[in-house]
N, C-alpha and C positions, 0 to 999 in steps of 0.2 A: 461450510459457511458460503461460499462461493456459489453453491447451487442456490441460495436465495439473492443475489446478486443478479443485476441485469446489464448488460451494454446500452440500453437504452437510457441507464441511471448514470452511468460514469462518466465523468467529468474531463475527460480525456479518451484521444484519440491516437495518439503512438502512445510505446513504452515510453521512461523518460532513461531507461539504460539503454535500448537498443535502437530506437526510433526506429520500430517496427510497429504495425498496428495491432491494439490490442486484442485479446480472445478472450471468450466466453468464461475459457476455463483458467483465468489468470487475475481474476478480479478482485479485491480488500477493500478496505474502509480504511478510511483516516480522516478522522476530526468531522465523524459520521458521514462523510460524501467518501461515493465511491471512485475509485480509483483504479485503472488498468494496465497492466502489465503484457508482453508479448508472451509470455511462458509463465508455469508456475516456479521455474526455478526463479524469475526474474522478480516474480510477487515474492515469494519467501525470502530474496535476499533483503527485499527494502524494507519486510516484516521484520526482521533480524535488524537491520540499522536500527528504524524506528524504536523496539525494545529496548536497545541497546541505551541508544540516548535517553528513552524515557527513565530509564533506572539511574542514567547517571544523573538527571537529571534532580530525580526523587532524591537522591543521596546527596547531591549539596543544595537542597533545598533547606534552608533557614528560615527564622522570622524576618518578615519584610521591615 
């Protein structure tokens, strides 16, 4: 996924873990804008929060 991702698109300039500048090969989506990371360790962890909360989220999700 990352290989169709651009620095040119992303919405950010440091990581937001290491305030380092982001790379090419560290790049995701969230809430359809791209987003950059210093490393891909750094993108998969906030991929991992992100799911994380979304499923808690789905799970006590009720009628409004």
């Amino acid at each position: 996924m990352a290989d169709d991702l651009s620095l040119d698109d992303c919405i950010n300039r440091v990581c937001p873990w290491s305030g380092k500048p982001v790379q090419a090969d560290s790049l995701t989506t969230y809430q359809g804008r791209v987003v950059g990371f210093c490393n891909p360790g750094c993108r998969d962890t906030f991929r991992q929060a992100v799911d994380m909360f979304e499923t808690c989220l789905a799970a006590t999700a009720g009628p409004p």
